[in-house]
C-alpha positions as a printed Julia matrix, in Angstrom:
102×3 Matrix{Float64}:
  10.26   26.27  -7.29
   6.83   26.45  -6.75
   4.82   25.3   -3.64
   2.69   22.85  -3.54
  -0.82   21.91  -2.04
  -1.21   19.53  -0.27
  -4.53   17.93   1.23
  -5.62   15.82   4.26
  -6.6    12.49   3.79
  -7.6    10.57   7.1
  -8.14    6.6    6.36
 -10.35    4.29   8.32
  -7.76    2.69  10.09
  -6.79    6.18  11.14
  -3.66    7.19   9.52
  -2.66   10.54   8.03
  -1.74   11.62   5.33
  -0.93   14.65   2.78
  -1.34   14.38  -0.83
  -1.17   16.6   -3.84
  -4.57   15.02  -5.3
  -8.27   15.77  -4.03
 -11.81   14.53  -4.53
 -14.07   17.88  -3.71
 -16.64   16.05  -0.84
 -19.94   16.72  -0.88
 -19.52   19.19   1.83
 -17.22   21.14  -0.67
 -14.0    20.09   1.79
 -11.19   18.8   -0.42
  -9.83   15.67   0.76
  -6.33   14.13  -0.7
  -6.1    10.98  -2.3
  -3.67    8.57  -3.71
  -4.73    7.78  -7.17
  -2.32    9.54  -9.49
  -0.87   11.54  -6.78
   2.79   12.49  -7.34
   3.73   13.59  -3.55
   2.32   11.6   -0.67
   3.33   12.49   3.01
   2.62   10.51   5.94
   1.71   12.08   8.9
   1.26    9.5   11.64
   3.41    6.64  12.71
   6.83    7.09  10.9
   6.24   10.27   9.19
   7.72    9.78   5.58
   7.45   11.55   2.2
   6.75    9.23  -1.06
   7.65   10.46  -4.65
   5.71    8.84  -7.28
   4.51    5.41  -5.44
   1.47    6.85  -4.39
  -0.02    4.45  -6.77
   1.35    1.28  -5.1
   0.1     3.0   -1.77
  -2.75    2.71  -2.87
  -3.04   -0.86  -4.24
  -1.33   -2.1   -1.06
  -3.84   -3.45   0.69
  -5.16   -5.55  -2.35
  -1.68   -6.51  -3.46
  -0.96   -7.55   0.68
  -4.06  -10.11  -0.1
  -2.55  -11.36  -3.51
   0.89  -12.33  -1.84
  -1.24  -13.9    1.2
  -3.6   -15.81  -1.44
  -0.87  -16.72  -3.85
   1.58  -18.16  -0.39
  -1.5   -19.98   0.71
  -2.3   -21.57  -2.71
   2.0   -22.5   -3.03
   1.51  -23.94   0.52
  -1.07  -26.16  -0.41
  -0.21  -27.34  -3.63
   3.91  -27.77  -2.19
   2.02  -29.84   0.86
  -0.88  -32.18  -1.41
   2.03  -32.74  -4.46
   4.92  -33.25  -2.33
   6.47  -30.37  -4.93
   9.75  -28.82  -3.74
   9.34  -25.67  -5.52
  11.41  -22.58  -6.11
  12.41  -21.72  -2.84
  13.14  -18.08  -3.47
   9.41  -17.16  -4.56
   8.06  -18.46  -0.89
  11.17  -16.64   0.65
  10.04  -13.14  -1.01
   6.19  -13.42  -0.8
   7.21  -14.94   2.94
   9.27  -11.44   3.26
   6.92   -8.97   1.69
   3.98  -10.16   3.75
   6.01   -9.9    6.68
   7.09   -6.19   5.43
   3.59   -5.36   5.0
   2.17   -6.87   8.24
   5.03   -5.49  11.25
């Protein structure tokens, strides 16, 4: 097997990672990314290794909003139509924000 690079990627919210993608900076320093990356390692926290969901790493953030927007807009239109509604759908967007947020 052969080895793989990997490179740093640092986010703004100050975790680490390793990934074996890079954007070349305009410094010339290669910093990893997520986009299309096959092998993503995380270096802070609870250090874990991720095989092809680097993708959904990626999109997290903006998929964590979508859940929040789409339980907000179930919330008000269950509370202004008196609509008892599929119970299961708030239980899993209830659990994956939760997921996302501890």
């Amino acid at each position: 097997m052969n080895p793989i690079k990997l490179y740093h990627h640092k986010t703004s919210g100050g975790a680490e990672y390793l990934s074996n993608k890079f954007v070349t900076c305009p410094n010339g320093e290669k910093e990893g990314i997520f986009e299309e990356a096959e092998y993503v390692v995380r270096l802070d926290g609870q250090p874990e290794l991720m095989f092809g969901n680097a993708k959904l790493i990626a999109a997290a953030p903006d998929l964590l909003a979508a859940c929040q927007m789409a339980l907000s807009a179930l919330n008000i239109i269950r509370d202004e139509y008196k609509i008892c509604g599929d119970i299961q759908l708030w239980n899993t967007l209830e659990s994956a924000i939760k997921k996302a947020t501890e």
